[in-house]
PQR file with spaces between the fields and no chain letter, atoms N, CA, C, O and H, PARSE charges and radii, in Angstrom:
ATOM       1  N    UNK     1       0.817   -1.201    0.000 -0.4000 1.5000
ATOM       2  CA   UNK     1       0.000    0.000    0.000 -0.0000 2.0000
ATOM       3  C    UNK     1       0.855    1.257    0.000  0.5500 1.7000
ATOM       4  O    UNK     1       0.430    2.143   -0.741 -0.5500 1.4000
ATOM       5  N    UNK     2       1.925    1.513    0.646 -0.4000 1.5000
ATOM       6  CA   UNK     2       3.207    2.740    0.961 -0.0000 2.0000
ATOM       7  C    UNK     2       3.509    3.178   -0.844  0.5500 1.7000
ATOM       8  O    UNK     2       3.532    4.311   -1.324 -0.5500 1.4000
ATOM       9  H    UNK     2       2.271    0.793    1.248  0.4000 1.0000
ATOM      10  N    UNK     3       3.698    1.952   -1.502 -0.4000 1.5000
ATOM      11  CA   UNK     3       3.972    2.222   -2.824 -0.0000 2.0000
ATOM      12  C    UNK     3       2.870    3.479   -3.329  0.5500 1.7000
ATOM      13  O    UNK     3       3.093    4.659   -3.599 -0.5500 1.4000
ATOM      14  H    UNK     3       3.680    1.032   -1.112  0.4000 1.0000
ATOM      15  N    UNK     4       1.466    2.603   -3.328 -0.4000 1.5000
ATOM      16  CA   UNK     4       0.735    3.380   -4.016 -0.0000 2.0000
ATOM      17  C    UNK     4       0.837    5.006   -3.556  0.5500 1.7000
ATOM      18  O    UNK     4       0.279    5.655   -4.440 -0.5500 1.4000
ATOM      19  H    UNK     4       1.285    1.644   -3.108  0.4000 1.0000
ATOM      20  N    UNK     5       1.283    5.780   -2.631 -0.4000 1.5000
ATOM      21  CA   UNK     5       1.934    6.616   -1.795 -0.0000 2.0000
ATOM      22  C    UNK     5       2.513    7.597   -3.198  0.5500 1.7000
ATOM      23  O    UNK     5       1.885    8.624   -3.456 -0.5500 1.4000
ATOM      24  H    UNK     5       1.737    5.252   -1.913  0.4000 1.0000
ATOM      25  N    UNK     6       3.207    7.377   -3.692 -0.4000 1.5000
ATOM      26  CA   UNK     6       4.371    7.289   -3.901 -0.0000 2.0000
ATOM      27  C    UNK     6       4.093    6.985   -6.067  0.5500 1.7000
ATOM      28  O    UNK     6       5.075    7.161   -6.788 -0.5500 1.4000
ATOM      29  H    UNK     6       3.717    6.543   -3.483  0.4000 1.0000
ATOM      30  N    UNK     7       3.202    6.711   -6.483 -0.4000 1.5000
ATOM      31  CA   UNK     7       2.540    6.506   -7.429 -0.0000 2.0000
ATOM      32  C    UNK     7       3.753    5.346   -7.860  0.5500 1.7000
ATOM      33  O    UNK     7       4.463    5.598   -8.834 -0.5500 1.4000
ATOM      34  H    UNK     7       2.404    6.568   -5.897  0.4000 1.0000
ATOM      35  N    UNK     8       3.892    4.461   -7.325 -0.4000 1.5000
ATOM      36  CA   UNK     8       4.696    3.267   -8.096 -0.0000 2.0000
ATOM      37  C    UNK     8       3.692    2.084   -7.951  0.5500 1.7000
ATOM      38  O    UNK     8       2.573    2.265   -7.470 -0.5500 1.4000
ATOM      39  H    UNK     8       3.315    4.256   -6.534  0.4000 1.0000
ATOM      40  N    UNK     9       4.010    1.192   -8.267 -0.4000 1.5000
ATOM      41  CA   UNK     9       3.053   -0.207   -8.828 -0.0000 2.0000
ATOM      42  C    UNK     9       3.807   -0.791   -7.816  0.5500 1.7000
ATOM      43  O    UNK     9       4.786   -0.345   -7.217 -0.5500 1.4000
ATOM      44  H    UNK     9       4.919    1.045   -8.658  0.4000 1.0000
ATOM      45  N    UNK    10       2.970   -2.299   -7.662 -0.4000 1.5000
ATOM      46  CA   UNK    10       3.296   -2.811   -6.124 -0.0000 2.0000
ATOM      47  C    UNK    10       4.454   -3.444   -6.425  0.5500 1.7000
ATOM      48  O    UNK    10       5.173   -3.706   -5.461 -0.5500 1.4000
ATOM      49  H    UNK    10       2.175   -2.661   -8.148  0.4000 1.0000
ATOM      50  N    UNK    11       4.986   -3.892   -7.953 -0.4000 1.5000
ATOM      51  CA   UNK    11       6.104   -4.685   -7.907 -0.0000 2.0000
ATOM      52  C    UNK    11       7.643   -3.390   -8.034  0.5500 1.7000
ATOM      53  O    UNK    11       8.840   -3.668   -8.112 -0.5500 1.4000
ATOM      54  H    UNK    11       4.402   -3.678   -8.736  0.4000 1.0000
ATOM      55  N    UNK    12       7.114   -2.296   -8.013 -0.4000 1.5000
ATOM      56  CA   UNK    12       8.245   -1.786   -8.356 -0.0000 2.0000
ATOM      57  C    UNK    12       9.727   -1.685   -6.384  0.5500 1.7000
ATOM      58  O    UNK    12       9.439   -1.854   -5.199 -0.5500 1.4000
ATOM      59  H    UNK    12       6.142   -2.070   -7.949  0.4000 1.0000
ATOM      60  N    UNK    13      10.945   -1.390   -6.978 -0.4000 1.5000
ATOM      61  CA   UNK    13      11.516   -1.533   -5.719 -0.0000 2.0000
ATOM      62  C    UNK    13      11.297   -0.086   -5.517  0.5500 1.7000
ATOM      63  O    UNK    13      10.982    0.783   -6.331 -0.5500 1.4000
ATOM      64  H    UNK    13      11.179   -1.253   -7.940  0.4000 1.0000
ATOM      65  N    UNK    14      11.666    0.012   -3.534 -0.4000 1.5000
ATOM      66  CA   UNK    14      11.622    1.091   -3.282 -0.0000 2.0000
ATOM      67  C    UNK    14      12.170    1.246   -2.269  0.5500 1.7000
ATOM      68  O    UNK    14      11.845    0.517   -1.332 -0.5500 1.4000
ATOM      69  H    UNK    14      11.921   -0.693   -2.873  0.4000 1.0000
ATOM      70  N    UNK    15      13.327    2.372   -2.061 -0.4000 1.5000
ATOM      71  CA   UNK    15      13.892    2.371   -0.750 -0.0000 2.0000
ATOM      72  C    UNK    15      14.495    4.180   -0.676  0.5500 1.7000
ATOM      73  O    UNK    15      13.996    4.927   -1.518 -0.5500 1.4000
ATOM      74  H    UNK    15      13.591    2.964   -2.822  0.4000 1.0000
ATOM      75  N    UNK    16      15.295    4.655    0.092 -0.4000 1.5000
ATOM      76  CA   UNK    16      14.875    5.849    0.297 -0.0000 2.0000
ATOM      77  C    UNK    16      15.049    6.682   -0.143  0.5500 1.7000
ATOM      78  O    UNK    16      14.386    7.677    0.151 -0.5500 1.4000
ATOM      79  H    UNK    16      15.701    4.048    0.776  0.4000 1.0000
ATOM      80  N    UNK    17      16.156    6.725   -1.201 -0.4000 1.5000
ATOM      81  CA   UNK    17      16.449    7.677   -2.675 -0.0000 2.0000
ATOM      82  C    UNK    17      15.568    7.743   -3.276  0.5500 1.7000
ATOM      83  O    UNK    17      15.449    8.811   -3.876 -0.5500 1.4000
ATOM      84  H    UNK    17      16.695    5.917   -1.440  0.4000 1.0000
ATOM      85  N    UNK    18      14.423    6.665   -3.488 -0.4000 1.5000
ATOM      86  CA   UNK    18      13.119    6.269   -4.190 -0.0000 2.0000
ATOM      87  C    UNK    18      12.295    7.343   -3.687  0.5500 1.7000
ATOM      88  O    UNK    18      11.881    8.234   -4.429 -0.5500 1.4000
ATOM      89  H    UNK    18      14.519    5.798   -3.000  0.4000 1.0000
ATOM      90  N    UNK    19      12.021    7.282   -2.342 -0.4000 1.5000
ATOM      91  CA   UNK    19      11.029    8.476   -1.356 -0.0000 2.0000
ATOM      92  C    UNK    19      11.387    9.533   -1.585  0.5500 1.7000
ATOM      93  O    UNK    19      10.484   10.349   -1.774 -0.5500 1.4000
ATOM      94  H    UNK    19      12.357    6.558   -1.739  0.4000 1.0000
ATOM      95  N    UNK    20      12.433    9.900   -1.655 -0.4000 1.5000
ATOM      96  CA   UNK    20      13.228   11.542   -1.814 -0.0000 2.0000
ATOM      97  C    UNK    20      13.063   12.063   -3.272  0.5500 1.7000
ATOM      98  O    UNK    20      12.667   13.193   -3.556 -0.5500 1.4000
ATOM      99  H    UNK    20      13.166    9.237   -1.502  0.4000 1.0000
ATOM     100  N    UNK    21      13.454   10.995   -4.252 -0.4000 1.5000
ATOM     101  CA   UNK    21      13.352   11.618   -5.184 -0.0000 2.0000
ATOM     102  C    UNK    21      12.003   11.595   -6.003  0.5500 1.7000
ATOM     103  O    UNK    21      11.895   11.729   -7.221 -0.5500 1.4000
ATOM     104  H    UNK    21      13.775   10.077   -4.021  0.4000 1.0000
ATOM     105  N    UNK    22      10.748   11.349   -4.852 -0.4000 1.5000
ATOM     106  CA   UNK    22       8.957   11.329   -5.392 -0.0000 2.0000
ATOM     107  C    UNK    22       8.869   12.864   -4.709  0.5500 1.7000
ATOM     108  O    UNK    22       7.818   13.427   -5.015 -0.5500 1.4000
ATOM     109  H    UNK    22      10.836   11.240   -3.862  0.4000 1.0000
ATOM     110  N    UNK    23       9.751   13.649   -3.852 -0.4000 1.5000
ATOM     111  CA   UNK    23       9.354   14.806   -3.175 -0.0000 2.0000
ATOM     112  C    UNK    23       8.672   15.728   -4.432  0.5500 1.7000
ATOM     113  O    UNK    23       9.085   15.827   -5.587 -0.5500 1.4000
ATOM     114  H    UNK    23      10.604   13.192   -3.603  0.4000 1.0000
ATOM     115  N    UNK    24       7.602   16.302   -3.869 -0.4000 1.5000
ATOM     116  CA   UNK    24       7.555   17.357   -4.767 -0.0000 2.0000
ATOM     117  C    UNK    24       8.326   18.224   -4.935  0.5500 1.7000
ATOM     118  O    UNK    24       8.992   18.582   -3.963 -0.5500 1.4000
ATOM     119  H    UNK    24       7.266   16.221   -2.931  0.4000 1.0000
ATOM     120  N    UNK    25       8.512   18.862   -6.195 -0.4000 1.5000
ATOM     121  CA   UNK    25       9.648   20.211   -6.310 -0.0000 2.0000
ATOM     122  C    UNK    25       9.502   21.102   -5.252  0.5500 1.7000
ATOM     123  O    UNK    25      10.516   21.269   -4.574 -0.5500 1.4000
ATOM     124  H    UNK    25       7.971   18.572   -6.985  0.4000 1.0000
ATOM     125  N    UNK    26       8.341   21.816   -4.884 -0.4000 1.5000
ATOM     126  CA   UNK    26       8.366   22.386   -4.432 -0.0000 2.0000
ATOM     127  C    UNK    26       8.027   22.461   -2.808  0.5500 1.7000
ATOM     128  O    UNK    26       7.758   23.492   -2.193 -0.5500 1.4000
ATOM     129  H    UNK    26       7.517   21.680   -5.434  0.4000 1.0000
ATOM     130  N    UNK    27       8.082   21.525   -2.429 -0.4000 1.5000
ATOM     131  CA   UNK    27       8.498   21.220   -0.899 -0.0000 2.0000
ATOM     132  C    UNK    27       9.750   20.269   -0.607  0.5500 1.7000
ATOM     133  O    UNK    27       9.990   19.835    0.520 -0.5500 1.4000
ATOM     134  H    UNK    27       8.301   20.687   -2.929  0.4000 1.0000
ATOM     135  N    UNK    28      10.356   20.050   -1.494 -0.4000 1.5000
ATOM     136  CA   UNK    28      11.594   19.156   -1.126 -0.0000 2.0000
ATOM     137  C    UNK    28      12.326   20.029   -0.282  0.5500 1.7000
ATOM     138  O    UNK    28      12.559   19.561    0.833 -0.5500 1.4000
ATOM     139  H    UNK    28      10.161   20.403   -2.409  0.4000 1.0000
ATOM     140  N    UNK    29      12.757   21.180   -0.511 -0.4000 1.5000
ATOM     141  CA   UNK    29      13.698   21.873    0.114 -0.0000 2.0000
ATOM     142  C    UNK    29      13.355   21.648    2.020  0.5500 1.7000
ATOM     143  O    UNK    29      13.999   21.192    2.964 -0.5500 1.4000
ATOM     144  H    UNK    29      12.569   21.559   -1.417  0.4000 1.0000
ATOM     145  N    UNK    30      11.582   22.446    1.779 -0.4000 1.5000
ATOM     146  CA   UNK    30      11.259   22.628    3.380 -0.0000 2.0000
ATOM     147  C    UNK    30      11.407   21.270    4.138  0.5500 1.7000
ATOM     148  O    UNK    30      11.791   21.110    5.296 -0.5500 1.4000
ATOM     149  H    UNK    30      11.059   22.817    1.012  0.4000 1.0000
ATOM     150  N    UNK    31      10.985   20.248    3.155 -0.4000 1.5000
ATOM     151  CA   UNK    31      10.994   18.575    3.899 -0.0000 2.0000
ATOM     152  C    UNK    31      12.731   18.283    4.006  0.5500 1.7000
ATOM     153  O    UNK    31      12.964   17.241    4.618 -0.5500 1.4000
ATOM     154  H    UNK    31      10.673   20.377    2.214  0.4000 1.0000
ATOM     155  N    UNK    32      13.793   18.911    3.591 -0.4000 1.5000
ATOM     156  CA   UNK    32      14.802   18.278    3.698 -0.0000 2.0000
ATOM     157  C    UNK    32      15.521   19.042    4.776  0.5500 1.7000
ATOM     158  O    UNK    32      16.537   18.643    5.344 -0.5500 1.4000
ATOM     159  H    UNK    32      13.604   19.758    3.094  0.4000 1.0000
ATOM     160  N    UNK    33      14.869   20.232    5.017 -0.4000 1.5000
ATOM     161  CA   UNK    33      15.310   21.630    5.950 -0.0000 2.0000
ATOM     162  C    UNK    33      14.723   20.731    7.502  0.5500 1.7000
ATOM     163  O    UNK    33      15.377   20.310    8.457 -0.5500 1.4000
ATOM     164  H    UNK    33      14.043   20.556    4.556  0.4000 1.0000
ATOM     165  N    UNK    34      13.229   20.688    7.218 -0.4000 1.5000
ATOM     166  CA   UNK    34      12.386   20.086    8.397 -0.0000 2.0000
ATOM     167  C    UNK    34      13.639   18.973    9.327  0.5500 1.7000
ATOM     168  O    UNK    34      14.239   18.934   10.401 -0.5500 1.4000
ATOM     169  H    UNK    34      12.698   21.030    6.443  0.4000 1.0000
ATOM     170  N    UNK    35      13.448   18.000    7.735 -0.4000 1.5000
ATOM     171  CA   UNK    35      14.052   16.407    8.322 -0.0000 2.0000
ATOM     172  C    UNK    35      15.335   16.903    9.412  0.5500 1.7000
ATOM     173  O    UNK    35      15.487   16.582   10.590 -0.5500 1.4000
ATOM     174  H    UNK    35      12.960   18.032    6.863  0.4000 1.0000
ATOM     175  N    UNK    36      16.243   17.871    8.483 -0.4000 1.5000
ATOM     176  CA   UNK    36      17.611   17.811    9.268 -0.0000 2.0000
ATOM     177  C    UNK    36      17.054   18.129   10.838  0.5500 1.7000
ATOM     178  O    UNK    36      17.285   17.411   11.812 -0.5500 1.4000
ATOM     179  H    UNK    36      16.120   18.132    7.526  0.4000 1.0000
ATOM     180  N    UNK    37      16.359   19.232   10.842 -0.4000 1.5000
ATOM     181  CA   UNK    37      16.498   20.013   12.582 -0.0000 2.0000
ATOM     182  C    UNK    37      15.565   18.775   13.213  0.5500 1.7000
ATOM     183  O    UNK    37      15.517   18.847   14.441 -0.5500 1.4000
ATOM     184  H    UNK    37      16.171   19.814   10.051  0.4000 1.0000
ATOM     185  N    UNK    38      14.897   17.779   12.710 -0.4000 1.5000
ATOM     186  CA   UNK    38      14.021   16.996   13.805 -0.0000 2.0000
ATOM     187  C    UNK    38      15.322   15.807   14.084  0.5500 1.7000
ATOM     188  O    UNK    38      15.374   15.175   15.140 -0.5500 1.4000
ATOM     189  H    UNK    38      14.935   17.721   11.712  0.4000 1.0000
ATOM     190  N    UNK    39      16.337   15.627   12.967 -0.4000 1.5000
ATOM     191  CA   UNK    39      17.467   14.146   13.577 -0.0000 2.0000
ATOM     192  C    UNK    39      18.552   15.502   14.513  0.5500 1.7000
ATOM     193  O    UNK    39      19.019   15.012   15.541 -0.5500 1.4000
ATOM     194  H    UNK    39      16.295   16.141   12.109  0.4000 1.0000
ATOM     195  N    UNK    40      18.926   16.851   14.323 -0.4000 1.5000
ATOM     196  CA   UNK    40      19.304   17.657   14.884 -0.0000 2.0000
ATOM     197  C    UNK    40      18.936   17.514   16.485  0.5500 1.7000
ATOM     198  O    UNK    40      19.779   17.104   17.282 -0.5500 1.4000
ATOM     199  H    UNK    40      18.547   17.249   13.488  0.4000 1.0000
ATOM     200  N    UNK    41      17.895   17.807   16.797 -0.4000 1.5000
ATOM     201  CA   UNK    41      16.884   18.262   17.906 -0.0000 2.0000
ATOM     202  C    UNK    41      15.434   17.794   17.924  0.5500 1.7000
ATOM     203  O    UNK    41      14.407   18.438   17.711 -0.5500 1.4000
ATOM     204  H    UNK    41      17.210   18.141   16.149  0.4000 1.0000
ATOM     205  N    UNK    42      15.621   16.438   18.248 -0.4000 1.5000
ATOM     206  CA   UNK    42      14.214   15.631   18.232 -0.0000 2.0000
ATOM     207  C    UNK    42      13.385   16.154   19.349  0.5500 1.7000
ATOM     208  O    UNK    42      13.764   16.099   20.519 -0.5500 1.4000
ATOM     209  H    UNK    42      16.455   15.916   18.420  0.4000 1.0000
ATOM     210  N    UNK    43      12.311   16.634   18.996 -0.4000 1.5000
ATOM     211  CA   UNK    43      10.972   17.288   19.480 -0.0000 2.0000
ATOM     212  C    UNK    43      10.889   16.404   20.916  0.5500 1.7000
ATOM     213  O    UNK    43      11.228   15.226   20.805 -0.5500 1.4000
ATOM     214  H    UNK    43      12.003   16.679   18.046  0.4000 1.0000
ATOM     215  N    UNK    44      10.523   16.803   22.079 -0.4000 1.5000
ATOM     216  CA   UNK    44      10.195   16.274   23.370 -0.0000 2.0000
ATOM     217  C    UNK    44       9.375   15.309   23.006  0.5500 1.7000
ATOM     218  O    UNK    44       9.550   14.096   23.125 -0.5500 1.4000
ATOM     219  H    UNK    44      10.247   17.760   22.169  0.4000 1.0000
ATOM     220  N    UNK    45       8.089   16.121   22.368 -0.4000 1.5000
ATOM     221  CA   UNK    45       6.498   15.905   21.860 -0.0000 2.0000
ATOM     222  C    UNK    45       6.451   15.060   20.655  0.5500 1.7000
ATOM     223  O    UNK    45       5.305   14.674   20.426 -0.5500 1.4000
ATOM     224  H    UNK    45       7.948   17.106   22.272  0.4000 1.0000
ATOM     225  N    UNK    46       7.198   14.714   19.942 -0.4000 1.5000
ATOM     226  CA   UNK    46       7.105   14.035   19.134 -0.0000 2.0000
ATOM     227  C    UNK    46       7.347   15.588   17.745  0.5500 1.7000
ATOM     228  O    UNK    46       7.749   16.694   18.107 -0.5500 1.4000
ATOM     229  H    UNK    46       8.129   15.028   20.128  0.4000 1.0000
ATOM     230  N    UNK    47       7.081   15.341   16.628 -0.4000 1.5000
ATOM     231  CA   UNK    47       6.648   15.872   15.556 -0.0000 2.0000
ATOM     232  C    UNK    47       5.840   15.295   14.410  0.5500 1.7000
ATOM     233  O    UNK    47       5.516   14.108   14.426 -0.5500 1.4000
ATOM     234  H    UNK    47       6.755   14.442   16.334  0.4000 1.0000
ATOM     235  N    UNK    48       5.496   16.132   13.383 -0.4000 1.5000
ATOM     236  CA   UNK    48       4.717   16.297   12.370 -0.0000 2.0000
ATOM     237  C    UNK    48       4.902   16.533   10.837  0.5500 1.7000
ATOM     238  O    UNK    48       5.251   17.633   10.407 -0.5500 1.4000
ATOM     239  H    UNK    48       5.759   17.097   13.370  0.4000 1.0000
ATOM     240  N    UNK    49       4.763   15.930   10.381 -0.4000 1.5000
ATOM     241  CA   UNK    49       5.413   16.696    8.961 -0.0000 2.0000
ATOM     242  C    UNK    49       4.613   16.221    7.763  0.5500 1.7000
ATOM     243  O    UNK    49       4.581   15.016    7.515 -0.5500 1.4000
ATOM     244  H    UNK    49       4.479   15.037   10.729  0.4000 1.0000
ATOM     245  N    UNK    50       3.840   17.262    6.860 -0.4000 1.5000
ATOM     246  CA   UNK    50       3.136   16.864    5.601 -0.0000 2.0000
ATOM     247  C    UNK    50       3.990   17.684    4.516  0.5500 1.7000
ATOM     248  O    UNK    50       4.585   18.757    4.615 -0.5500 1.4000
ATOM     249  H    UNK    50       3.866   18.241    7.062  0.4000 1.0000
ATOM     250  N    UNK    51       3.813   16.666    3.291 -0.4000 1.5000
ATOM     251  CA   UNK    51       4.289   16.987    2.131 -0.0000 2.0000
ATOM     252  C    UNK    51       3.770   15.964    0.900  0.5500 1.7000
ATOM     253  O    UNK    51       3.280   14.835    0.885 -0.5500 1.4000
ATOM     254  H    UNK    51       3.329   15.794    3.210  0.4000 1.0000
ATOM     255  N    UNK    52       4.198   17.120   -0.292 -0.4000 1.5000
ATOM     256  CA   UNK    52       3.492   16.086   -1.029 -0.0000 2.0000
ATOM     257  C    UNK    52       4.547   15.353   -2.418  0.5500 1.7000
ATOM     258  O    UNK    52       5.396   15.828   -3.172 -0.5500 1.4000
ATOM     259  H    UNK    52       4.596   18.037   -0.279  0.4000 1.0000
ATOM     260  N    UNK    53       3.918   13.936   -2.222 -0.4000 1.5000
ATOM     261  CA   UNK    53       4.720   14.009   -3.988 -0.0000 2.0000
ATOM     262  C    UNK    53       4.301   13.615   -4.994  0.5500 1.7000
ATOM     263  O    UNK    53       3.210   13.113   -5.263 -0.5500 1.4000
ATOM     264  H    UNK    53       3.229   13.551   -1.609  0.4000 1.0000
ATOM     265  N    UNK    54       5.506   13.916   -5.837 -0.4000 1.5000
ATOM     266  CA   UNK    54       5.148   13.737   -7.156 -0.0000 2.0000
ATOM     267  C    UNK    54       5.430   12.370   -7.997  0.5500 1.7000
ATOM     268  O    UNK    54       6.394   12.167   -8.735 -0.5500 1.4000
ATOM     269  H    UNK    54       6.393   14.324   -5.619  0.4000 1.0000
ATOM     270  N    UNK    55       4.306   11.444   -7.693 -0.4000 1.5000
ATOM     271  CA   UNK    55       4.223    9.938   -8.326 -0.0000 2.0000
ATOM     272  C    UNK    55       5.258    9.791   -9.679  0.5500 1.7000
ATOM     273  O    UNK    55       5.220   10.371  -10.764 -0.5500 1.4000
ATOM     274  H    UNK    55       3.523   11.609   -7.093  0.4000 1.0000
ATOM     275  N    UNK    56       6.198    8.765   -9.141 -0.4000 1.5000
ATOM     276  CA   UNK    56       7.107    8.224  -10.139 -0.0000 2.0000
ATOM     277  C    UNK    56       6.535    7.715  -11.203  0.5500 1.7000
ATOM     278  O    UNK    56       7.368    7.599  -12.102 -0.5500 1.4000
ATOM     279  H    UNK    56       6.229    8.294   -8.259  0.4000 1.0000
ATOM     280  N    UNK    57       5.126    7.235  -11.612 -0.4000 1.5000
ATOM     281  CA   UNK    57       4.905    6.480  -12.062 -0.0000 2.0000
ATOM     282  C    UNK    57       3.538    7.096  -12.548  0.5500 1.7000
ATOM     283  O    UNK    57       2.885    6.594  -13.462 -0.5500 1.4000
ATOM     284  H    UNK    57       4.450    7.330  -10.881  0.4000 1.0000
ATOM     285  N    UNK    58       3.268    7.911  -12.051 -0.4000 1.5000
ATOM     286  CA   UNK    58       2.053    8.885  -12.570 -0.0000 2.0000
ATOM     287  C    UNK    58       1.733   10.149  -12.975  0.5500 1.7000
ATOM     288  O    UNK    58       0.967   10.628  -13.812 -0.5500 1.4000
ATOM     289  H    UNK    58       3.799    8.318  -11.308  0.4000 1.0000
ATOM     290  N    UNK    59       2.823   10.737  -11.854 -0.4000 1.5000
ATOM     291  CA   UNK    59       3.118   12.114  -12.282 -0.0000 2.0000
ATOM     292  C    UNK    59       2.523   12.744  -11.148  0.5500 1.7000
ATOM     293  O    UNK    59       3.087   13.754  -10.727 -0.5500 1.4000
ATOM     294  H    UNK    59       3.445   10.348  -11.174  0.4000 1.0000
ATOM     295  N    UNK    60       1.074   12.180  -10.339 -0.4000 1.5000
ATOM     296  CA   UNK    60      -0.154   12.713   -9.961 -0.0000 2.0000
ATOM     297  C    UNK    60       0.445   13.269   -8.292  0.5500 1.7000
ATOM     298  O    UNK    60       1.064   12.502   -7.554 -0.5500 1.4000
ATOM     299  H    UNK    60       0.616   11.360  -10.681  0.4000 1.0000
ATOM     300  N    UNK    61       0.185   14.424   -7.991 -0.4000 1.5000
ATOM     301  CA   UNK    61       0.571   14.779   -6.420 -0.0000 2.0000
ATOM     302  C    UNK    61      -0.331   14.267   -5.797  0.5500 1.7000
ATOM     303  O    UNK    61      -1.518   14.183   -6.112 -0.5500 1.4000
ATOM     304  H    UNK    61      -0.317   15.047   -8.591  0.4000 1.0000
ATOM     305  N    UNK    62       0.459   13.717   -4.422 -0.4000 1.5000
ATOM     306  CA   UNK    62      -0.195   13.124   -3.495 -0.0000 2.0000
ATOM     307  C    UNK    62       0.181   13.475   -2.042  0.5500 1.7000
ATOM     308  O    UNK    62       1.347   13.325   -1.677 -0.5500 1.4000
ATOM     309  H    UNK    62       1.423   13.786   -4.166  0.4000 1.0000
ATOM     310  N    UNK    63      -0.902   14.005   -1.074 -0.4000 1.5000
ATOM     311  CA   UNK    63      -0.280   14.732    0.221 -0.0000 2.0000
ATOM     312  C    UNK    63       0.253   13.376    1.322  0.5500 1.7000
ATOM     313  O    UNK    63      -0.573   12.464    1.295 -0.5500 1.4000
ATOM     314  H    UNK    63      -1.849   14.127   -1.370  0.4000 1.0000
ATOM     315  N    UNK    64       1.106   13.178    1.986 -0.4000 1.5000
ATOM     316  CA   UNK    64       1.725   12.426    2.849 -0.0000 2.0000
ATOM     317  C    UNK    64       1.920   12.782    4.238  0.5500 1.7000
ATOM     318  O    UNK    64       2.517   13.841    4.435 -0.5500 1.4000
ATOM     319  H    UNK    64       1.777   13.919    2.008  0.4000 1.0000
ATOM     320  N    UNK    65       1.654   12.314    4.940 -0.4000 1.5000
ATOM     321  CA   UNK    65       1.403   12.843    6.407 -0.0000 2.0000
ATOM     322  C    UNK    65       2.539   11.839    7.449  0.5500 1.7000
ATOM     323  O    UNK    65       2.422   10.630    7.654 -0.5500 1.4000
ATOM     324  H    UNK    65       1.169   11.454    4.780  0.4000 1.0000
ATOM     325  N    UNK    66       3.389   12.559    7.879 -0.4000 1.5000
ATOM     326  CA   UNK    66       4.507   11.449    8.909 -0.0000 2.0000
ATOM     327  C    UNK    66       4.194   12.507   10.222  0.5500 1.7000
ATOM     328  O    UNK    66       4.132   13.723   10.403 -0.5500 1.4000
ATOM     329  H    UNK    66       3.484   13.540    7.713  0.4000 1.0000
ATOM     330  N    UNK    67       4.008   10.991   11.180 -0.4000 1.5000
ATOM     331  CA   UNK    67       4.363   11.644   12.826 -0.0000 2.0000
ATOM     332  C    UNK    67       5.264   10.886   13.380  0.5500 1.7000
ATOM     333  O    UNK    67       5.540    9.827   12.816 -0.5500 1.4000
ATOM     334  H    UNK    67       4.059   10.003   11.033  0.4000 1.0000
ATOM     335  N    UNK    68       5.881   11.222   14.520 -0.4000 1.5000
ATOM     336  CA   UNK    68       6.771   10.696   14.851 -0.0000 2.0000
ATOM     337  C    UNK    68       7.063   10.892   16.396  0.5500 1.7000
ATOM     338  O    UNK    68       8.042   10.353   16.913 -0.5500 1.4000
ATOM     339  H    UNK    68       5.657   12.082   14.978  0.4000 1.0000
């Protein structure tokens, strides 16, 4: 199901160059800015982070929601 995420087909491989490079253009930067300061200074509370991407395999944006 993570695939379909991600607009790839269930047989395709996927690992985390795969995830990074489905970022949308135009939030990759803030999601790669975000990522650093949360492995930096992990939140007491946990954190949050939405973004969307852009299906390898479709093209089609899709919003993604991580907590942690």
């Amino acid at each position: 199901m993570a695939k379909s995420f991600f607009g790839l087909p269930p047989e395709a491989e996927m690992d985390e160059e795969t995830v990074w490079n489905t970022l949308h253009p135009d939030d990759r930067e803030g999601v790669m800015r975000r990522m650093e300061e949360i492995i930096q200074t992990p939140p007491d509370d946990g954190y949050s982070l939405e973004y969307r991407t852009a299906g390898l395999g479709d093209g089609k944006p899709r919003w993604i929601g991580r907590a942690g």
